[in-house]
N, C-alpha and C positions, 0 to 999 in steps of 0.2 A: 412459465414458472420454473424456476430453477430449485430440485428437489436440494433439500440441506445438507444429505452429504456429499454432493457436487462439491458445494462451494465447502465444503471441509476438505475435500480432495485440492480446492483453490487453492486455500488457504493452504496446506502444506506444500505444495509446492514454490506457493509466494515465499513462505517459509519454511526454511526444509530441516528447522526443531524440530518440528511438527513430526518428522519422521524418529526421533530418537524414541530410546524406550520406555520414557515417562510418560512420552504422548498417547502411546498406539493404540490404549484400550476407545480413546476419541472415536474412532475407526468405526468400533464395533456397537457405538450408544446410540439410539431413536432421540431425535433431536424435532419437535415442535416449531420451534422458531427460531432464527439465525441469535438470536440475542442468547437463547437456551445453548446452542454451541460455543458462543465465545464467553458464556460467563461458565461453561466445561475447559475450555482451553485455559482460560484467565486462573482457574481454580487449581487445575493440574498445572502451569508453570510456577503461581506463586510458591505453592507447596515445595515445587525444586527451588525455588530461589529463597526459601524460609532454611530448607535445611542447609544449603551453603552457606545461607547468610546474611537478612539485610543489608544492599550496599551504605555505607556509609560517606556524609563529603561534612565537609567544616562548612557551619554554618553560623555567621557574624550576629550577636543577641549585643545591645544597648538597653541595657539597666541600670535603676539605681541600687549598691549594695551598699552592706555593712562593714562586706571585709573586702578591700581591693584585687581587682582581678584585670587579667588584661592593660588596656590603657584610658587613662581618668579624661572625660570630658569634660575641663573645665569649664568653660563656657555653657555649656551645656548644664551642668554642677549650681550653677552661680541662678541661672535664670530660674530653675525649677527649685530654686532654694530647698534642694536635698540636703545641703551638710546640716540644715536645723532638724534633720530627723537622722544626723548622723550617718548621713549614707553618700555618697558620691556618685556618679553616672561612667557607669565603665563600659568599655567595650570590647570585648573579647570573643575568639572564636570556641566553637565548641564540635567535635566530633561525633557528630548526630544521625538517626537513623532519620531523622524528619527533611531528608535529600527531597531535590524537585520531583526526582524517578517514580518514590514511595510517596509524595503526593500526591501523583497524576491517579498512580495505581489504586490507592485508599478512597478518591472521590468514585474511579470506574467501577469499584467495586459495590459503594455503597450506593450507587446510580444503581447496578443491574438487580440491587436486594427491590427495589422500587421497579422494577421492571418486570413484562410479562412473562415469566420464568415458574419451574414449579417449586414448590416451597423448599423440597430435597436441595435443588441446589443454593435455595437463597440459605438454607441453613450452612452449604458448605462453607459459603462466601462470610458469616457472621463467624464462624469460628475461626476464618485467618483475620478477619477485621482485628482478632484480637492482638494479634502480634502486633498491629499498626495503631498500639494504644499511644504512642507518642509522637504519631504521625498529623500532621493537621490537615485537612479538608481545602482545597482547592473553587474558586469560580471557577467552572467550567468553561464559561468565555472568554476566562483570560491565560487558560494553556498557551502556553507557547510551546509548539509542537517540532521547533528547531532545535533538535538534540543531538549533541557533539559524542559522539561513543570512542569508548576506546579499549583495550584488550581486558580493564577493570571495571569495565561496565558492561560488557556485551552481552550478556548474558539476559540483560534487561531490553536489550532492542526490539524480540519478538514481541514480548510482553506490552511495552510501549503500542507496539503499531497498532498490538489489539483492544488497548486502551483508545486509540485515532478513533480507531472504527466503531466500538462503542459507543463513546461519546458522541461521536458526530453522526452516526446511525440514528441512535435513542431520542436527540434530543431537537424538539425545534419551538420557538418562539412565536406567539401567535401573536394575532392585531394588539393585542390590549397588552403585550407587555408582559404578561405571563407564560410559564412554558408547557410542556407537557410531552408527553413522548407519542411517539413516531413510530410507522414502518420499519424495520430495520435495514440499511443499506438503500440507499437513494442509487440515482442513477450516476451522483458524481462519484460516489466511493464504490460503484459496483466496477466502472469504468477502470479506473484503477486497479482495481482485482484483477481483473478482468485480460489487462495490459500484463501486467505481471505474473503472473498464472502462463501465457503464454508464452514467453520470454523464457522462465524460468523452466517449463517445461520441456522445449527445446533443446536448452542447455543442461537438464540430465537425459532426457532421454533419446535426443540424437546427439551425442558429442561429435559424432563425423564431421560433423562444420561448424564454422564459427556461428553464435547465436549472441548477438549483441545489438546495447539499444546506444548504437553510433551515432555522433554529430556527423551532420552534411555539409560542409563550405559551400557558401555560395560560388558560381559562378560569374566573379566579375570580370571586367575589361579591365579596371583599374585597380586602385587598390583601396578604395575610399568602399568601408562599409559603415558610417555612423548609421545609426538606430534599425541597424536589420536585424528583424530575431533571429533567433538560432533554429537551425532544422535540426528539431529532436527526435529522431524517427523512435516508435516502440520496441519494433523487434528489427535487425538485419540478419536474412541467414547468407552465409558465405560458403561456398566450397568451390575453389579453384579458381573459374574463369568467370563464377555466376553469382548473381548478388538477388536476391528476391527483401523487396522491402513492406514490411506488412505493417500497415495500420489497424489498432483495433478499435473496435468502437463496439459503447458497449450505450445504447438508444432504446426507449418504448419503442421507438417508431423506425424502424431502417432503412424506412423510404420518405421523402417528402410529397406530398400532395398539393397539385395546383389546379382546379377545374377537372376535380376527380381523375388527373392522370398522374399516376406514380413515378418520380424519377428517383434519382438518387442524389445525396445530398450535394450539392453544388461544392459548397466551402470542402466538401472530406474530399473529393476527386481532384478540384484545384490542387489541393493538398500536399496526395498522394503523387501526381503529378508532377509537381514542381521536384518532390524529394529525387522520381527517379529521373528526371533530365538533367539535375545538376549532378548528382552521382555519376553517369552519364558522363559528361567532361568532368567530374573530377578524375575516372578513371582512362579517361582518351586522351589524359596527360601523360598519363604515367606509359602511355606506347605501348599498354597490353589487348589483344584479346579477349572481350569480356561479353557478356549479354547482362543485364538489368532490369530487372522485371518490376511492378509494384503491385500491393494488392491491399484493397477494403475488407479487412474480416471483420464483418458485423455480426455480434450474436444474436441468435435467430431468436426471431421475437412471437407470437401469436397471428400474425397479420396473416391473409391470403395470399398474400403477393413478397416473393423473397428474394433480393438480388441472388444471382447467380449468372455472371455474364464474363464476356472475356473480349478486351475490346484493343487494337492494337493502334497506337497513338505515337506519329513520327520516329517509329522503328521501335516502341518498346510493347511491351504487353503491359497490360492494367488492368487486374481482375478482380473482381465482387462479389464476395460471397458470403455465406450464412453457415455459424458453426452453433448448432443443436448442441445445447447445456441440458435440457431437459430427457435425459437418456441415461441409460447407463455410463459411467465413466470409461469402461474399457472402451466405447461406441464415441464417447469426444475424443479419446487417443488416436482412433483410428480415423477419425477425419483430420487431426492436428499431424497424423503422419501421411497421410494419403496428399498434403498439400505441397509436403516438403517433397516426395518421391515423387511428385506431379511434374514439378519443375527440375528438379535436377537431375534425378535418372528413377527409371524402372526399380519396380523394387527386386527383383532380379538381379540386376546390374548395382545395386546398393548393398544387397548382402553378401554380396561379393570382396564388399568393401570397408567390412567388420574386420 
């Protein structure tokens, strides 16, 4: 069980708004249930994003009017025989707060007033409902969650993603067709956090090395790659001669069982595997000195039994292990740096190198 503000600690790091100074009292609030923190977050960004400003985008309306506007569809005019009530069928744009962004936002709001939250915040969330009086309400199922940002909307991207995770937390569809809400955070949006949080971690709190989630080329003889996926590793850390490639995985289970004997999961070792032999020649091209490591960071789950192993496979290492969410956050920093000094150097030899 991952206490709630862990994953507030996630979540700012996934997002590092989360750090500015509208956020920070988040930090200091008793949070009940992950849905009670992001309809906290959701309430403190809309607030900065009400006093800057609903974004606005042109939004294309087809009516019929009295007084001409925009451009006349005749055809259109002719078949709904409007001109007999003196009106025509125009179509013009209009400069509206009722963008896709303040839609997404207006239904995740009024989803968490319906969610198990305590009344204090569902009242926070009805009093910004209010600005969003011209905003309209959304299917939830039919979000389309591919959103294009740009330096006039960025501001709305945190907000967005906590909208993602809301919606697709809260909400799930039973046998009969009807819905009703959910656990918050499944195991596929935990995963994702999960990945990210670490990554992002990395890359503020050791900049000493590169922390990147790099594509792999394959390894061919030729040049024919049709339909190979791409190797998208989560995290790379780099410094110098060494590459460590971590997979994260975020599982009930961090072991498979077969005839009550515990391994580890087949498909994530394959995996992991493959990533660091093709890294491997990709960098035995380039004629340098290197070492390449890979590693399973699975978070650690309740079970009795937890990988923790280190196994070395056709000259690389590939190691398995378990990172405790359920602790104090200083106590996950210090195993997320105890991995990186593990492998690269001493922490001695590292502070050296501040």
């Amino acid at each position: 069980m991952i206490p709630i503000r862990n994953i507030y600690y996630m979540l700012a790091y996934a997002f590092q708004v989360l750090n500015e100074q509208g956020y920070r009292s988040i930090a200091t609030e008793h949070f009940d249930n992950v849905a009670e923190l992001c309809a906290s977050i959701l309430s403190k960004g809309v607030s900065l994003q009400l006093k800057r400003g609903l974004g606005r985008e042109y939004i294309q309306n087809t009516e019929p009017l009295s007084a001409l506007r925009g451009r006349i569809e005749i055809s259109e005019s002719i078949k709904t025989r409007s001109i007999l009530k003196r009106q025509l069928i125009c179509s013009y744009d209009e400069f509206s707060e009722n963008s896709y962004m303040n839609r997404i936002i207006k239904t995740t709001m009024e989803l968490l007033v319906k969610s198990d939250i305590t009344k204090a915040r569902k009242k926070e969330l009805r009093k910004l409902l209010v600005f969003f009086e011209n905003v309209e309400v959304m299917d939830v199922h039919r979000i389309n969650w591919h959103i294009r940002y740009n330096r006039n909307n960025q501001t709305y991207r945190m907000l967005i993603s906590i909208c993602y995770l809301v919606v697709k937390g809260l909400l799930q569809t039973t046998s009969d067709g009807t819905m009703r809400l959910m656990d918050f955070f499944d195991e596929q949006r935990m995963c994702h956090l999960y990945e990210k949080f670490i990554l992002e971690y990395y890359r503020k709190e050791l900049p000493q090395f590169s922390a990147n989630a790099s594509q792999i080329p394959w390894a061919l003889d030729d040049d024919t790659n049709d339909m190979l996926p791409v190797m998208q590793t989560d995290i790379m850390l780099s410094h110098n001669n060494r590459v460590l490639i971590i997979d994260a995985k975020y599982y009930s289970h961090s072991t498979q069982s077969q005839f009550d004997i515990r391994t580890i999961h087949s498909g994530n070792l394959y995996q992991i595997f493959t990533y660091v032999k093709n890294k491997e020649v990709e960098l035995k091209k380039k004629a340098e000195a290197h070492e390449v490591a890979g590693m399973l960071l699975y978070a650690r789950t309740d079970e009795s039994v937890q990988p923790n192993s280190t196994y070395k496979m056709s000259g690389n290492s590939i190691s398995v292990k378990s990172l405790d969410l359920n602790c104090e956050f200083s106590q996950i920093a210090e195993q997320l740096n105890d991995i990186a000094y593990a492998f690269f150097v001493n922490y001695a030899e590292w502070a050296r190198l501040d």
